[in-house]
N, C-alpha and C positions, 0 to 999 in steps of 0.2 A: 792292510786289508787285502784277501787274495779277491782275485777274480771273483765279483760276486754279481747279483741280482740288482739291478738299479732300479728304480723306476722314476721320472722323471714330469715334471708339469710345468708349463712354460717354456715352450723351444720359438720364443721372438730372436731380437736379433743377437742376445748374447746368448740365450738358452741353445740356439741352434749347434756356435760352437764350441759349447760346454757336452752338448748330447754328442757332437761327434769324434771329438776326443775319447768321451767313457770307451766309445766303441770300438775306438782306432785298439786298447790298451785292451780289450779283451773283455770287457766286461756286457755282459748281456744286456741289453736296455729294452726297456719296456717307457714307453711313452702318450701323453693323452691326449686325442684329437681335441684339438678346439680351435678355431677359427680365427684364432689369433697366430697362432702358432706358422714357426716360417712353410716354403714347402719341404716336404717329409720325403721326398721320393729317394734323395741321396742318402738318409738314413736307413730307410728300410733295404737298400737295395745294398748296404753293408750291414744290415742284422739287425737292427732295433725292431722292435715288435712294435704298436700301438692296437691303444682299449678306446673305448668310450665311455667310461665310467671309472671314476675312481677308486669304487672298492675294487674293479679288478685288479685296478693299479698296482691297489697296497695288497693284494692276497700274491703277486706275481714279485714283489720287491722284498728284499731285505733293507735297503738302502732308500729311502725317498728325498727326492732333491727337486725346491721348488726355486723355479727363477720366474718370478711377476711383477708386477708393477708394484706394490706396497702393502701397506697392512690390512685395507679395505680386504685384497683378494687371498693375502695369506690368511685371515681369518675365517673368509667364506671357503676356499679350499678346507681347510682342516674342523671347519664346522664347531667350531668350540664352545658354538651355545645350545649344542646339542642337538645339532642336524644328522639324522638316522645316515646322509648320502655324504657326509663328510669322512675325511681321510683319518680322522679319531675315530669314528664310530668303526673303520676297517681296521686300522692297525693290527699287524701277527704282533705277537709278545718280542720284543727286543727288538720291534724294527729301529731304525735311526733316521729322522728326519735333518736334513740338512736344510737351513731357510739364505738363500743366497739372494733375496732380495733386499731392495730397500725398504725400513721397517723402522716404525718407532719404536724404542726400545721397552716402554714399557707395555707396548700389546706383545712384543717380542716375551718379555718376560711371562706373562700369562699365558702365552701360547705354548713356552715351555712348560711350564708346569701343567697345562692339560694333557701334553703329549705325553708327559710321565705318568700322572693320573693314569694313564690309559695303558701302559706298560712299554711305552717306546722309550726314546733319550734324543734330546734336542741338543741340536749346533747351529748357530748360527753365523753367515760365511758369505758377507756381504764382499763384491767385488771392484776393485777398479779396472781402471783403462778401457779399452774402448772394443768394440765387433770385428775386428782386424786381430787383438791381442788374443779372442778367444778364439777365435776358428783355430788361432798358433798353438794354443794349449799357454798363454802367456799369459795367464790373467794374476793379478794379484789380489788374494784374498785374507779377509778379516776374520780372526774365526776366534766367536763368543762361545765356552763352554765347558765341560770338566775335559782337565787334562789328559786323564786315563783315555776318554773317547775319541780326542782331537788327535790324539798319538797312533788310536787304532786306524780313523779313519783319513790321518795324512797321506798313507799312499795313496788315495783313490782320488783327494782334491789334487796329488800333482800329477794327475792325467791333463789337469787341462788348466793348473796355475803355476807361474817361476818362481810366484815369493808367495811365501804362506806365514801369518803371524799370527799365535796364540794369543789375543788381548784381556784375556781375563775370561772371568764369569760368564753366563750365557747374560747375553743382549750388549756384552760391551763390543761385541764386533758391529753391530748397529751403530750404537754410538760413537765409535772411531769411523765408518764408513759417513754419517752425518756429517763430522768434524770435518773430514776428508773433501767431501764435496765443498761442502760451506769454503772454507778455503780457495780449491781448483776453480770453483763458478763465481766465487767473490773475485779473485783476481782476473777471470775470463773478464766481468762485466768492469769491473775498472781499466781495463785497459781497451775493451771495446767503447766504453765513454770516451775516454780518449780518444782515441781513433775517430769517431764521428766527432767529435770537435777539432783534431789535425784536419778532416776535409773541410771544412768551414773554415778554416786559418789558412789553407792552400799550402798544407805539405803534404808533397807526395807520400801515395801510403809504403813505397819499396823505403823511404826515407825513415819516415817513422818506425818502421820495423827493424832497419839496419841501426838508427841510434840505439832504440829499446836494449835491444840482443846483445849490442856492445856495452852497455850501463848496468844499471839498476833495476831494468825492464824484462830482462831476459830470465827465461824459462819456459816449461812446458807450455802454459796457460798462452804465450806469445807464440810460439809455434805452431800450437792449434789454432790459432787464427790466422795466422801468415797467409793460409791462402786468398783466406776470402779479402784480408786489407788490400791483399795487393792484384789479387784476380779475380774475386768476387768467384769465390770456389769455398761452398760451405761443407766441402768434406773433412777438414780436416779434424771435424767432431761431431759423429753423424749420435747426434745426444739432440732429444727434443727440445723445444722450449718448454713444452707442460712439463715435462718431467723433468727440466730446472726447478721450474717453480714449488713442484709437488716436494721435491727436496730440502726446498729451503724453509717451504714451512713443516717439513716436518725438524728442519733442525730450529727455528725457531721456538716450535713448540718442545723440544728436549730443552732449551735453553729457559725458556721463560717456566716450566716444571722446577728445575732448577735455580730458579731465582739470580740465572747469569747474565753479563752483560752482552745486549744486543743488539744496541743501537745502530750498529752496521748492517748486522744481518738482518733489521728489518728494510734497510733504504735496498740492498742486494734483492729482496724478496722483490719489494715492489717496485724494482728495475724487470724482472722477470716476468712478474706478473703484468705489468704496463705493455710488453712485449708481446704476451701474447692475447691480451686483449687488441691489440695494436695489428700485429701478423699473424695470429692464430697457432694455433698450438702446438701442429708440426711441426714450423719453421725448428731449421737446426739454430742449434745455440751459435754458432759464429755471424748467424744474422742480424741478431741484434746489434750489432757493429752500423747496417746498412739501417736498419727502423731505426734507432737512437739519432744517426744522424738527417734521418727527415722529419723527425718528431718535431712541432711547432712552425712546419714549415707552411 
């Protein structure tokens, strides 16, 4: 895809470095004031425009790319129960929606198929790693959809991603991006269990991190806690706790659709959810290492 028209909804803290990557690579962007939204000043002062309203959005885009919080707000965005101010009721003919957030996949599914109704083509291009990988243009993404489209519109996802995989059909990049969490945040909270029970047994945390790393223990999910074990530093996964949670029920609800086994991923859920009932919703995910071990105290 050449240099083309972007338009963009959701510039939080990955959308910010997904919108200034489009920009760095030439591509026009057009983007939507909302109050969620990081600050804009660095954007517009290298070229991105910003609307207040959607349908401007989409009359100003060829390309629309949404990065939100989940399927609650990619539905109400795209208005698919027949909202006159949603981004279906604007769509030009052949626009391409790209949905880069987290999503269940079977509202994913219906959302495609309205956006076709409507004369567009869905992709969906759920991401990993973290608001460091995307300001780099590093991001790794999952991308659900027809081949023909995924091929057209690969140049413009590696403006701001290293690894790009075709997983199927539209909504299976959902579905692998669920799996994918489920996984990274299962093993986050099992080793963060641990952890608050190493401090109740009296090993140091530089201790338990240097065995883990050298065993069985080692990997990503250990590293991004590293800081906070051992210096009570929860950057090393500046990932909410609500939006742990908000992910694991949404992969419990893909699994129990599916009639698969989940016995874990419900104790992982309501490790998550205990959490933020517990420290509230912000707290980053490597805190729960510090709540788990005062819980019952």
């Amino acid at each position: 895809m050449q240099a083309s028209a972007i338009g963009m909804i959701g510039i939080g803290l990955m959308g910010h470095g997904i919108a200034t990557n489009i920009v760095k690579h030439g591509h026009a962007l057009t983007v939507l004031e909302h109050p969620g939204n990081q600050p804009l000043d660095a954007l517009k002062a290298a070229g991105a425009k910003s609307v207040d309203s959607i349908a401007a959005l989409a009359q100003a885009s060829e390309v629309v790319i949404l990065c939100v919080t989940g399927s609650p707000q990619v539905e109400a965005i795209l208005g698919a129960d027949g909202d006159p101010g949603g981004l279906i009721a604007a769509l030009r003919p052949g626009t391409v929606v790209i949905d880069c957030s987290t999503a269940i996949p079977t509202s994913t599914q219906k959302m495609a198929e309205a956006v076709q109704r409507a004369g567009g083509r869905f992709l969906d291009a759920p991401m990993t790693r973290t608001p460091k990988e995307a300001a780099e243009g590093r991001l790794n993404l999952l991308v659900g959809g027809d081949a023909d489209l995924f091929a057209q519109c690969q140049p413009l996802l590696a403006c701001f991603a290293e690894n790009i995989t075709h997983t199927g059909a539209v909504s299976t990049g959902h579905s692998m991006k669920l799996l994918h969490n489920y996984v990274s945040l299962g093993s986050v909270a099992l080793i963060a269990e641990a952890a608050a029970c190493a401090r109740r047994a009296g090993v140091p945390g530089d201790v338990f991190v240097e065995v883990l790393a050298k065993g069985g223990g080692g990997g990503v999910a250990l590293e991004r806690l590293k800081p906070f074990i051992t210096q009570q530093d929860a950057s090393g996964l500046r990932f909410a706790m609500s939006n742990a949670q908000k992910d694991l029920g949404y992969y419990t609800e893909m699994a129990e659709g599916m009639q698969a086994a989940q016995a874990i991923a419900d104790a992982v859920l309501a490790t998550y959810a205990g959490a933020v009932a517990q420290g509230g919703a912000q707290r980053y995910v490597p805190e729960l290492v510090g709540l788990l071990a005062e819980k019952g105290r």
